[in-house]
C-alpha positions as a Markdown table, in Angstrom:
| # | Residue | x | y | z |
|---|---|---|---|---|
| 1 | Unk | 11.4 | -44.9 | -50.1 |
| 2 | Unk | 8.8 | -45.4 | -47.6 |
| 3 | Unk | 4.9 | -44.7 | -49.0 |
| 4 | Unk | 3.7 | -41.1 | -47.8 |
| 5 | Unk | 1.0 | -42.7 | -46.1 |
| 6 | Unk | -2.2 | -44.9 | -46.3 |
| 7 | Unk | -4.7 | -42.8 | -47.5 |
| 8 | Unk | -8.8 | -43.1 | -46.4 |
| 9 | Unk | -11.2 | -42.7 | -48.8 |
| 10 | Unk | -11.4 | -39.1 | -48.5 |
| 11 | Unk | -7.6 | -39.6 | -49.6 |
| 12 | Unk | -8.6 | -41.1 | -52.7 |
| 13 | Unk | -11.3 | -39.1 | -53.5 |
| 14 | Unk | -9.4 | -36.2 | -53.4 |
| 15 | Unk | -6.3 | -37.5 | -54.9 |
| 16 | Unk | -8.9 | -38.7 | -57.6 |
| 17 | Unk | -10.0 | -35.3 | -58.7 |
| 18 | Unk | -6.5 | -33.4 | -58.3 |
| 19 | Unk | -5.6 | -36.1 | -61.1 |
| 20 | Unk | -8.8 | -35.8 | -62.9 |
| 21 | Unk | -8.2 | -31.5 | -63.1 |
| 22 | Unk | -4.5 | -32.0 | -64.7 |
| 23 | Unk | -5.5 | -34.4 | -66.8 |
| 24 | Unk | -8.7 | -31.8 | -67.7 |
| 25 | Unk | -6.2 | -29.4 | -67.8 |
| 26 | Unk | -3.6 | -31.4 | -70.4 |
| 27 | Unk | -6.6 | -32.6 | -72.8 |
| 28 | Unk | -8.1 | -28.9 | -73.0 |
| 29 | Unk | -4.5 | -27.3 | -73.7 |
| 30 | Unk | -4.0 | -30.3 | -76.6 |
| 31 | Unk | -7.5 | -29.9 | -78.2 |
| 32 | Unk | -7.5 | -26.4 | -78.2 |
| 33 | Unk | -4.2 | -26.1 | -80.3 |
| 34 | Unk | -5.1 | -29.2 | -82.3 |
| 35 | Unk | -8.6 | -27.4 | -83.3 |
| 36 | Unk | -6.4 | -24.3 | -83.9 |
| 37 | Unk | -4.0 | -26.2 | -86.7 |
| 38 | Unk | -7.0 | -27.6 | -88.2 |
| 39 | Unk | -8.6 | -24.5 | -88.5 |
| 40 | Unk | -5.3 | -22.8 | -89.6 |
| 41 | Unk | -4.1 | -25.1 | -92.4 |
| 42 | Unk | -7.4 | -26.5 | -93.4 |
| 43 | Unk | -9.8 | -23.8 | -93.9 |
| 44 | Unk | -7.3 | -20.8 | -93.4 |
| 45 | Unk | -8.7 | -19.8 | -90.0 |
| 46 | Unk | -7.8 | -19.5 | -86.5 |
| 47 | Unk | -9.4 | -18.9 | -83.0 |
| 48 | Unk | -8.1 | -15.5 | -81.8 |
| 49 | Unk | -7.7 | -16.5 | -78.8 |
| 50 | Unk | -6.7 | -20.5 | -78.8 |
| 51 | Unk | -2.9 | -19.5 | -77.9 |
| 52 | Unk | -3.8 | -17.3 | -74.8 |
| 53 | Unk | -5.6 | -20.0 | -73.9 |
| 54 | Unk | -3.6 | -22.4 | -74.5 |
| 55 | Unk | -1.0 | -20.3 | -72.2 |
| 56 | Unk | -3.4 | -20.0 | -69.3 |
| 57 | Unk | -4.5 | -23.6 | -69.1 |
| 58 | Unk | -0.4 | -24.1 | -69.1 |
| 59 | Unk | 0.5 | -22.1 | -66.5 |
| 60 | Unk | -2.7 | -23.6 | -64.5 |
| 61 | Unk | -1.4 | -26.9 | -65.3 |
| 62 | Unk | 2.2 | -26.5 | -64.0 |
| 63 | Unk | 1.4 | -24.6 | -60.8 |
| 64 | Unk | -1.7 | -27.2 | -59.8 |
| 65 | Unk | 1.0 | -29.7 | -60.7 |
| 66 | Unk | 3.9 | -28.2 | -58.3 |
| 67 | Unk | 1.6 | -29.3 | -55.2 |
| 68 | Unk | 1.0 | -33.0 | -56.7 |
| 69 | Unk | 4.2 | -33.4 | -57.3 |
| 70 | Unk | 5.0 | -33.0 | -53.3 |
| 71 | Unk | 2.3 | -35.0 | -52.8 |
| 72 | Unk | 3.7 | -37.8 | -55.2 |
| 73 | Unk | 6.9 | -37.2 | -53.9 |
| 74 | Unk | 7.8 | -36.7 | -57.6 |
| 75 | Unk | 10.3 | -33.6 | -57.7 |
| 76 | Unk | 13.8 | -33.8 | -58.4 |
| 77 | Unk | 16.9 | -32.7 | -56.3 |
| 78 | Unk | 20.2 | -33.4 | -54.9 |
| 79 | Unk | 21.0 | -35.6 | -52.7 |
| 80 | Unk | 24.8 | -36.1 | -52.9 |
| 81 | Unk | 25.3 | -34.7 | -49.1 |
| 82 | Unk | 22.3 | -36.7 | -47.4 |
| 83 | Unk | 23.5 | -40.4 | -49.1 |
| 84 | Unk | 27.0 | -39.8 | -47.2 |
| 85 | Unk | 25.8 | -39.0 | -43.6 |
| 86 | Unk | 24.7 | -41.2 | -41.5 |
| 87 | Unk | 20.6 | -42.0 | -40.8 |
| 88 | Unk | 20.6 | -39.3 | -37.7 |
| 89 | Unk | 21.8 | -36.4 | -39.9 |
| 90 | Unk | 20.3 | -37.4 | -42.7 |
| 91 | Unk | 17.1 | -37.0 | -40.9 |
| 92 | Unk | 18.0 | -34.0 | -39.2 |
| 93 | Unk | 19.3 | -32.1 | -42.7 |
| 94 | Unk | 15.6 | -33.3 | -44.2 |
| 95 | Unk | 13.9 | -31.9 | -41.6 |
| 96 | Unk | 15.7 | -29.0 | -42.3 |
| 97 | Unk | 15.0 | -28.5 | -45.8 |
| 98 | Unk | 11.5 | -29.1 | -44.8 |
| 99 | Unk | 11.4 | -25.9 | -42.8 |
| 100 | Unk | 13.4 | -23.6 | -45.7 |
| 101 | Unk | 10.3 | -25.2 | -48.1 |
| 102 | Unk | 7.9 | -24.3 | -45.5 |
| 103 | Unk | 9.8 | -20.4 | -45.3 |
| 104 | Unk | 10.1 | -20.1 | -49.3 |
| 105 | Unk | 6.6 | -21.3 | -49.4 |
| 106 | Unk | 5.2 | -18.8 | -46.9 |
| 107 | Unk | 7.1 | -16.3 | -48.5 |
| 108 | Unk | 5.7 | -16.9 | -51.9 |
| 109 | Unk | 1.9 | -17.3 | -50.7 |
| 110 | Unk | 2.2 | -13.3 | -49.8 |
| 111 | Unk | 3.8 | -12.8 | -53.4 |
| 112 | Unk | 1.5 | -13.9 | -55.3 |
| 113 | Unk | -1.6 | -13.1 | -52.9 |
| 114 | Unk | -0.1 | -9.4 | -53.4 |
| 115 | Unk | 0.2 | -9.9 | -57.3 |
| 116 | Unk | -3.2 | -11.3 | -57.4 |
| 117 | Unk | -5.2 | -9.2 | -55.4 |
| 118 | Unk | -5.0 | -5.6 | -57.3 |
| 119 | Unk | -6.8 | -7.5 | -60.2 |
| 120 | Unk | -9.6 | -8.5 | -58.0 |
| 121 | Unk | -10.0 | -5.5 | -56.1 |
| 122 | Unk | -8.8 | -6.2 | -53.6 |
| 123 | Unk | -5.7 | -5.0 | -50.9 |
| 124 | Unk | -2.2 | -6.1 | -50.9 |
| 125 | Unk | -0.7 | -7.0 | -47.5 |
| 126 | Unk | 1.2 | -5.2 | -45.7 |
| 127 | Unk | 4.7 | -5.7 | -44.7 |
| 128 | Unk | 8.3 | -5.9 | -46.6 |
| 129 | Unk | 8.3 | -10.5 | -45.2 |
| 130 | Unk | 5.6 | -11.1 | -43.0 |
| 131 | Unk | 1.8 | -9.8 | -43.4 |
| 132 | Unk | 1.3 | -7.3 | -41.1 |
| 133 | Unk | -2.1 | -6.1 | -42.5 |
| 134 | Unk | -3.5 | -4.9 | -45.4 |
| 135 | Unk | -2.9 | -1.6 | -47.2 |
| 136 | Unk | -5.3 | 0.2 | -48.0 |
| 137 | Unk | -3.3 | 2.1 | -51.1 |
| 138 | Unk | -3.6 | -0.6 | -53.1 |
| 139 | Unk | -4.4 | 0.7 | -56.6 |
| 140 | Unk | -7.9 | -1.3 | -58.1 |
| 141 | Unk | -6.8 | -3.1 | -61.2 |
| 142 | Unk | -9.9 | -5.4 | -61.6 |
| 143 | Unk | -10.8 | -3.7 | -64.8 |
| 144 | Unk | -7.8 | -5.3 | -66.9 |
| 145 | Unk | -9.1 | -7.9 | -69.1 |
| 146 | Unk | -7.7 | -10.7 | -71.1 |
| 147 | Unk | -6.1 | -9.7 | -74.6 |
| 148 | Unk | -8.4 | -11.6 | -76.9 |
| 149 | Unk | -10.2 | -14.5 | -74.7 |
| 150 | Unk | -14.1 | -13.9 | -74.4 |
| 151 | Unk | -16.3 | -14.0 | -71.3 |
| 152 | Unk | -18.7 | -16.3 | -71.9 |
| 153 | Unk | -20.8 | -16.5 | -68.8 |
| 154 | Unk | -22.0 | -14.1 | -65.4 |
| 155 | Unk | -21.3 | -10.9 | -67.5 |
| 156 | Unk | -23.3 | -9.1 | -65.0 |
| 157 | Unk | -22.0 | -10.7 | -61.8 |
| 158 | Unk | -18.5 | -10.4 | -62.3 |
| 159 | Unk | -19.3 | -6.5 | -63.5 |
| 160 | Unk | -21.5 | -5.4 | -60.6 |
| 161 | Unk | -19.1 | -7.3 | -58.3 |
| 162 | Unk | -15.7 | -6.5 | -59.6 |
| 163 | Unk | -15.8 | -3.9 | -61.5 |
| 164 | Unk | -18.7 | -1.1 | -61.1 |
| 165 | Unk | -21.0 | -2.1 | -63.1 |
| 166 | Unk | -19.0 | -1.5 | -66.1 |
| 167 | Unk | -19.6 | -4.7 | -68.4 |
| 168 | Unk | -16.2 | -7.0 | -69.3 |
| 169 | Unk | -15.8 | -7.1 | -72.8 |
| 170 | Unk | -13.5 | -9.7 | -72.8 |
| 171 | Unk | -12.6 | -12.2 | -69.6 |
| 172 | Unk | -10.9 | -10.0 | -66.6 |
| 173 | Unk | -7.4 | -11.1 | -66.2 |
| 174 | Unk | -8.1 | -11.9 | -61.9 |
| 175 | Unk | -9.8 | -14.8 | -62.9 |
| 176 | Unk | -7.0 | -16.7 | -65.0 |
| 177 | Unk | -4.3 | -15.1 | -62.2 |
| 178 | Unk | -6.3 | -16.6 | -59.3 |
| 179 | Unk | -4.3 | -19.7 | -59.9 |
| 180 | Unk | -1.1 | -18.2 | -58.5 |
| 181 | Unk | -2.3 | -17.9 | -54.8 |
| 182 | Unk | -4.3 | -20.8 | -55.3 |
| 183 | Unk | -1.4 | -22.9 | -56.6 |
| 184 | Unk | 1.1 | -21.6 | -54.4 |
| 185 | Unk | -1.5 | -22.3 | -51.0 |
| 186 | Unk | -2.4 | -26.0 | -52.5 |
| 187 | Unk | 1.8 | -26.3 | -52.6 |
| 188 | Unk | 2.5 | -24.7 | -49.1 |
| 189 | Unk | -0.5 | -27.4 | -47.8 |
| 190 | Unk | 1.4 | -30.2 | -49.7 |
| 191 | Unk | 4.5 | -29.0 | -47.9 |
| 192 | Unk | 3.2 | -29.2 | -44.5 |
| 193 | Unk | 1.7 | -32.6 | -45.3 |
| 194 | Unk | 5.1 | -33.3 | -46.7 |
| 195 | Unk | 7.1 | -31.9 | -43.9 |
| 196 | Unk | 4.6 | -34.2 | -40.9 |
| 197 | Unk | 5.3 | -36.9 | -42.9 |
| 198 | Unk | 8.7 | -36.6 | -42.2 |
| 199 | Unk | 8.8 | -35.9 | -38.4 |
| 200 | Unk | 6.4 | -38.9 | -38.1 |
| 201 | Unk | 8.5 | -41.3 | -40.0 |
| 202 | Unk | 6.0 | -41.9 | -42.6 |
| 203 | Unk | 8.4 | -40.8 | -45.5 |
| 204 | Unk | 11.9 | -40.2 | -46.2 |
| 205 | Unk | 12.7 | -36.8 | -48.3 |
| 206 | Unk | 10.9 | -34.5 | -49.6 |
| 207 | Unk | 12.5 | -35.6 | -52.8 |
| 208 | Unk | 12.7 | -38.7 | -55.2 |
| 209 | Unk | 16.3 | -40.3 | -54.8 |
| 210 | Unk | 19.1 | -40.6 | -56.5 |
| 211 | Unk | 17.3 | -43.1 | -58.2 |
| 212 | Unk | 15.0 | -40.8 | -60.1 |
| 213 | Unk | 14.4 | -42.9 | -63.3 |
| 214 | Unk | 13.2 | -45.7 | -61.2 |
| 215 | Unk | 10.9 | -43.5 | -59.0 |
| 216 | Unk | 9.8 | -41.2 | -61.6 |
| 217 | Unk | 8.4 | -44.7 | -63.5 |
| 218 | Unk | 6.9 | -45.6 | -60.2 |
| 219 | Unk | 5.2 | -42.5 | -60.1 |
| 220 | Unk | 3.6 | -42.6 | -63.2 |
| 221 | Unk | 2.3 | -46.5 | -62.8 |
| 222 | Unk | 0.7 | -44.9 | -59.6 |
């Protein structure tokens, strides 16, 4: 499979830190629930809140991870149909897929900016497919909080700014969620990257081959 491309050092230095955050993100969710079972078996304790956490750095860690993983050209799918047809085709039905990823992925940056943005105080868009504003009926939901995960910093920031003035007592739940249009715009980014790559000749699929054990390895020397 031909190389995405030769990155710069910009490249690197942001493919650097992208690996640095999951990897950030895998230690934190392992030492939180290893401190948990000590605390738990060994002196009959337990941090409230270590498995909400533990969820939250999860779900940050698997949607910050769907981008790389078009970056990486590390996901998996089927490519019975494209090893059959000839090289113009094939081509052709990959450029294709490109632009339902591009459509699934535009249409899932307006889901999750509308989940998101109640939380924050801010407006969903408007429209059933395509944002055609924003609407102004938007119910304010930035005072839900956390279940059991403490704020630990900028008490008075995020309550003047979000929510009134009316102190958090526990961490508001827009700032764990933010990771859903975040994740989603870092995977639709990927996608165009992805999808240039393609048109330009630069890489093949948008997917690992047939040969995913193989790749997948390669991946992971990388």
């Amino acid at each position: 499979m031909t190389e995405p491309r030769a990155m710069g050092r910009a490249g690197r230095i942001i493919e650097y830190l992208e690996e640095i955050v999951i990897a950030l993100l895998l230690g934190a969710m392992t030492l939180v629930t290893f401190v948990n079972v000590v605390l738990r078996y060994v002196f009959n304790e337990s941090l409230l809140w270590g498995l909400e956490v533990t969820l939250i750095l999860f779900a940050w860690l698997v949607l910050f991870g769907i981008s790389y993983g078009f970056k990486k050209t590390a996901h998996l799918g089927v490519d019975a149909l494209l090893n059959v047809v000839g090289a113009p085709l094939r081509r052709g039905l990959v450029l294709l897929s490109c632009l339902a990823c591009l459509a699934y992925g535009g249409l899932m940056m307006k889901g999750a900016w509308d989940y998101w943005a109640p939380f924050a105080g801010y407006e969903r868009t408007e429209g059933r497919w395509f944002p055609t504003g924003f609407d102004e009926r938007t119910r304010d939901q930035a005072f839900y909080m956390t279940e059991q995960v403490p704020l630990f910093c900028c008490e008075e920031f995020l309550a003047e700014r979000f929510n009134y003035g009316e102190a958090y007592d526990k961490l508001p739940r827009f700032i764990p969620y933010v990771i859903l249009p975040v994740g989603v715009l870092l995977m639709l980014l990927r996608i165009i990257e992805a999808s240039i790559g393609v048109l330009r000749g630069r890489r093949d699929s948008l997917i690992v081959s047939h040969e995913a054990e193989d790749d997948v390895a390669a991946v992971r020397v990388d």
